[in-house]
VEXKEGU-619563 format. One line per field, with one value per residue: residue in three letters; x negated, y, z of N, C-alpha, C in turn; residue number from 1; chain. Coordinates in steps of 0.1 Angstrom, whole numbers, padded with zeros to 4 digits. Each point is the difference from the previous one (the first is absolute). Layout:
N
resn <- c(ALA:...)
nX <- c(X:...)
nY <- c(Y:...)
nZ <- c(Z:...)
caX <- c(X:...)
caY <- c(Y:...)
caZ <- c(Z:...)
cX <- c(X:...)
cY <- c(Y:...)
cZ <- c(Z:...)
resi <- c(NUM:...)
chain <- c(A:...)
***
This chain:
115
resn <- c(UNK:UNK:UNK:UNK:UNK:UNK:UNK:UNK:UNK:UNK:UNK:UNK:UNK:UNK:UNK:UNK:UNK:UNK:UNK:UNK:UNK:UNK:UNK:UNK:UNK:UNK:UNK:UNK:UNK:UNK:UNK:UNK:UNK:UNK:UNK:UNK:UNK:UNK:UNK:UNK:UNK:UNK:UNK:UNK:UNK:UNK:UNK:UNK:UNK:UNK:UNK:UNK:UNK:UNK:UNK:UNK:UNK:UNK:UNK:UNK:UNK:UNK:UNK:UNK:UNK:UNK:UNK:UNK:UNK:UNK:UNK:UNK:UNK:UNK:UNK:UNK:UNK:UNK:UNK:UNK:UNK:UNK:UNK:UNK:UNK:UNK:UNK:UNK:UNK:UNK:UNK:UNK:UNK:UNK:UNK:UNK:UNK:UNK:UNK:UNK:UNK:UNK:UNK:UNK:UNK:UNK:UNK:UNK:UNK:UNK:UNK:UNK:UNK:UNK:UNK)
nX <- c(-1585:0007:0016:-0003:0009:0009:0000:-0009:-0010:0003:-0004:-0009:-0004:-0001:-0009:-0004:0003:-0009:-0009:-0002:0001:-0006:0011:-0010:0010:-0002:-0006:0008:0005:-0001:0004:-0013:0005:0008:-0004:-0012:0007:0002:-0013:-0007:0017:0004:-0015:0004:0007:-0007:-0009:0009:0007:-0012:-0002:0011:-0009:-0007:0006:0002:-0011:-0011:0006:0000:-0011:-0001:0007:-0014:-0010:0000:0002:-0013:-0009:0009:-0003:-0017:0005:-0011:-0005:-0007:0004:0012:0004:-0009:0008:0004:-0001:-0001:0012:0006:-0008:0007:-0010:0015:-0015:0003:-0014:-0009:-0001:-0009:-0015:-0003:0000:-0003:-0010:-0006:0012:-0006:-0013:0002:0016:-0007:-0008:0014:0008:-0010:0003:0009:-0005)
nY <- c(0198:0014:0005:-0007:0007:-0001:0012:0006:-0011:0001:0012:0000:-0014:0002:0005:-0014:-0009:0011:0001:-0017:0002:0014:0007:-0011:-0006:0007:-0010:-0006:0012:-0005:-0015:-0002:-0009:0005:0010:-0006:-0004:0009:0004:-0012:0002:0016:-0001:-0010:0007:0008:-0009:-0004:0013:0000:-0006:0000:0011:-0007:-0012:0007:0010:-0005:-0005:0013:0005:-0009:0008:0006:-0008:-0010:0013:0011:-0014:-0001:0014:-0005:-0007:0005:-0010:-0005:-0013:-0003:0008:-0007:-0010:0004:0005:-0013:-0003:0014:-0011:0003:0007:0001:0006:-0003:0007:-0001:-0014:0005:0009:-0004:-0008:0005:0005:-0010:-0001:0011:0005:-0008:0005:0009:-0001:0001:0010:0006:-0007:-0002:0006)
nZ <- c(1372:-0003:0001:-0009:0004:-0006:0007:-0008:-0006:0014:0001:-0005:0007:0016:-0001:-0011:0011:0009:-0010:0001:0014:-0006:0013:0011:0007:0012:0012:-0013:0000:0015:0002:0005:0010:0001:0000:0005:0006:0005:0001:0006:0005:0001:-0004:0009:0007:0001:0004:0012:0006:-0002:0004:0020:0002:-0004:0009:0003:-0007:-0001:0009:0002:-0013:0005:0012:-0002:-0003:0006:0013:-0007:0001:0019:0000:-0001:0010:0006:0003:0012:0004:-0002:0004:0013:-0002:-0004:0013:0013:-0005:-0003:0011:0008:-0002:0007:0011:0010:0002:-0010:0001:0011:-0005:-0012:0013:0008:-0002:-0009:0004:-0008:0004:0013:-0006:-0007:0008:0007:-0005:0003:0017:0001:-0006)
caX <- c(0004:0009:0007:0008:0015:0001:0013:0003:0010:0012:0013:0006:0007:0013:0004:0006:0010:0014:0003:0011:0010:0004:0014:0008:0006:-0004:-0015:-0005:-0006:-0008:-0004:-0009:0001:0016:-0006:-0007:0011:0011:-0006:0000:0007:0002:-0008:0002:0013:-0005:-0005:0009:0005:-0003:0008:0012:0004:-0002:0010:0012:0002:0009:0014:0005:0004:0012:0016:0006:-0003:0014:0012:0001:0002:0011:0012:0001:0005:-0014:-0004:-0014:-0014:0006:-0008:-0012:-0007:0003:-0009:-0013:-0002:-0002:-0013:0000:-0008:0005:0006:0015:0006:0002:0016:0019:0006:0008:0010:0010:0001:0005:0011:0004:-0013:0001:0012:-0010:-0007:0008:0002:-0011:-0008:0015:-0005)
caY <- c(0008:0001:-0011:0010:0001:0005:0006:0011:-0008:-0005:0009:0003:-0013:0006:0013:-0002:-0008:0009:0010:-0007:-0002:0008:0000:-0009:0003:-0005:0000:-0006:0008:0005:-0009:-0005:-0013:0000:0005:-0010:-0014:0006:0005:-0010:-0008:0008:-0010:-0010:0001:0009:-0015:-0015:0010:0005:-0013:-0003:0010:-0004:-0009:0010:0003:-0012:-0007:0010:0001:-0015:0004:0012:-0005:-0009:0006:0006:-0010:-0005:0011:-0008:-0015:-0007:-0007:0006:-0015:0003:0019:-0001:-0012:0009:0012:-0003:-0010:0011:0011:0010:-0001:0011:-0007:0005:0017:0011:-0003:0001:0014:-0001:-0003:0012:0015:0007:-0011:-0004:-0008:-0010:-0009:-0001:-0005:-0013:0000:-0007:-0012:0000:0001)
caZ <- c(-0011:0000:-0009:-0020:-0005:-0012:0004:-0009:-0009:0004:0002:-0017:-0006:0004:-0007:-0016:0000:0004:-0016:-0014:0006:-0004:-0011:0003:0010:0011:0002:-0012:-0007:0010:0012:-0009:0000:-0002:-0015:-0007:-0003:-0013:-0012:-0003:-0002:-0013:-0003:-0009:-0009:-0010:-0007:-0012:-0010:-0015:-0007:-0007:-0009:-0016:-0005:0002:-0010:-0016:0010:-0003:-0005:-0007:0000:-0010:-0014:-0002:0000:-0015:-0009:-0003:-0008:-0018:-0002:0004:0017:0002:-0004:-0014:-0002:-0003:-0007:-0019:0001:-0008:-0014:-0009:0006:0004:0010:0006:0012:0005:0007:-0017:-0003:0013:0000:-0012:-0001:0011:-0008:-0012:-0009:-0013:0000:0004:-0012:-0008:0003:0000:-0017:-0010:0002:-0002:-0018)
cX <- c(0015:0009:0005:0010:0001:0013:0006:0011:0010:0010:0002:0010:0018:0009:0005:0013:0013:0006:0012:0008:0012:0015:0010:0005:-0002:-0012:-0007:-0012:-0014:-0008:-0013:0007:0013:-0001:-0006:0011:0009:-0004:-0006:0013:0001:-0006:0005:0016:-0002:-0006:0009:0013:-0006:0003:0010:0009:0003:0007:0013:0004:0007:0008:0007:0000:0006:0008:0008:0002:0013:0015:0001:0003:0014:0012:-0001:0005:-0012:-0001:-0013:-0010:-0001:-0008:-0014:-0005:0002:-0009:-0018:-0002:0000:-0012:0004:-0004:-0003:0006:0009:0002:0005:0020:0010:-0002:0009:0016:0008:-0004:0002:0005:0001:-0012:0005:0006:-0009:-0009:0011:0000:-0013:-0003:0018:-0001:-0006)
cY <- c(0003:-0010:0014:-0001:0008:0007:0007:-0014:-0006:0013:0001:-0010:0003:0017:0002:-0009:0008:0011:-0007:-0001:0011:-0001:-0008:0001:-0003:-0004:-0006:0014:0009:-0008:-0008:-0017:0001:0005:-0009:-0008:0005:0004:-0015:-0008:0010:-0006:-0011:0004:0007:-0007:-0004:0008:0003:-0015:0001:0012:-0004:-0008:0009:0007:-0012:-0002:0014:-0001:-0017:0000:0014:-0003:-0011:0005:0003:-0009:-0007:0011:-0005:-0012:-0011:-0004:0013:-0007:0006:0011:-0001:-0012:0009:0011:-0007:-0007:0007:0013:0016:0003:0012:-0010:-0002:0011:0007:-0005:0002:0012:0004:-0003:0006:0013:-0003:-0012:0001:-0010:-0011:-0006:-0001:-0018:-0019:0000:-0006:-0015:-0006:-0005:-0009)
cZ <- c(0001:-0006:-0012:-0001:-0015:0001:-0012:-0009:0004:0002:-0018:-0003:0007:-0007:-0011:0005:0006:-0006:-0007:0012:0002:-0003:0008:0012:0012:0004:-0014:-0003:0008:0004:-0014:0000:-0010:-0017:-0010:-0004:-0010:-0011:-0010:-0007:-0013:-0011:-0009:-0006:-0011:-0016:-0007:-0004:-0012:-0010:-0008:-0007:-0014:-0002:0005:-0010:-0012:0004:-0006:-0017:-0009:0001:-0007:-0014:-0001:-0003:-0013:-0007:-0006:-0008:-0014:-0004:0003:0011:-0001:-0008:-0019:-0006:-0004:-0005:-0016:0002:-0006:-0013:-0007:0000:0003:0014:0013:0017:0007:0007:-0009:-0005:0009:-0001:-0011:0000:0010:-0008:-0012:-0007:-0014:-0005:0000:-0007:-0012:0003:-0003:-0013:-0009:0003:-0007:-0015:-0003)
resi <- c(1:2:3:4:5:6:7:8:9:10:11:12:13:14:15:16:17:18:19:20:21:22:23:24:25:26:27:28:29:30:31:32:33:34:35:36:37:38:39:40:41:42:43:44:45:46:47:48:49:50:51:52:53:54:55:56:57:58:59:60:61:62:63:64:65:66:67:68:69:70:71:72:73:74:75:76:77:78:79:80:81:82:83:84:85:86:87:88:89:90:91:92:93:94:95:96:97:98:99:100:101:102:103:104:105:106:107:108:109:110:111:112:113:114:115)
chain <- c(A:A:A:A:A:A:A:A:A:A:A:A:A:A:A:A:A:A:A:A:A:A:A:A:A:A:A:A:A:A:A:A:A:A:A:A:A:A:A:A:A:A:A:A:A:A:A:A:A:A:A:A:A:A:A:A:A:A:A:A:A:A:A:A:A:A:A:A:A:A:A:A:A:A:A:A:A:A:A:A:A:A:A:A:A:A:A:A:A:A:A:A:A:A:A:A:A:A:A:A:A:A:A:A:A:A:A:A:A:A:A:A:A:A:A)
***
């Protein structure tokens, strides 16, 4: 009996990996061994970037919100420990945008927990 190769599903399986290798430089973007690896490593960076995207952002908006906080005489801790004891229930993207675009909002917002 012959031997069954499965050619068709293996050039599909090479043909999708040299599609995402798409862009890249050198034999990465030609070579099937060299490709795979790169496309594999893209992968997991890709992975654990979607993560640290998110602790980047808050990291971003806790230093926008503090800054605003300190022009009011406020720590950060301070800001949002009155923020939740007065239930105001506004996260920290909605508050660092409040608080780089629209500053009067924001003085609003100290003035009422302030009270």
């Amino acid at each position: 009996m012959p031997r069954s190769v499965n050619s068709v599903a293996k050039r599909n399986r090479r043909k999708k990996v040299l599609k995402q290798a798409k862009g890249y430089f050198g034999r990465r973007k030609n070579v099937w061994t060299v490709a795979k690896n790169a496309v594999d490593k893209g992968m997991q960076y890709s992975y654990r970037d979607r993560k640290t995207k998110k602790r980047n952002f808050r990291n971003l908006w806790i230093v926008r919100i503090n800054a605003a906080a300190r022009l009011h005489g406020m720590s950060y801790s301070e800001f949002m420990g009155k923020i939740k004891k007065h239930n105001i229930e506004l996260n920290r993207k909605v508050l660092a945008d409040l608080a780089m675009n629209h500053p009067d909002a924001f003085k609003a917002i100290v003035d009422k927990i302030k009270a």
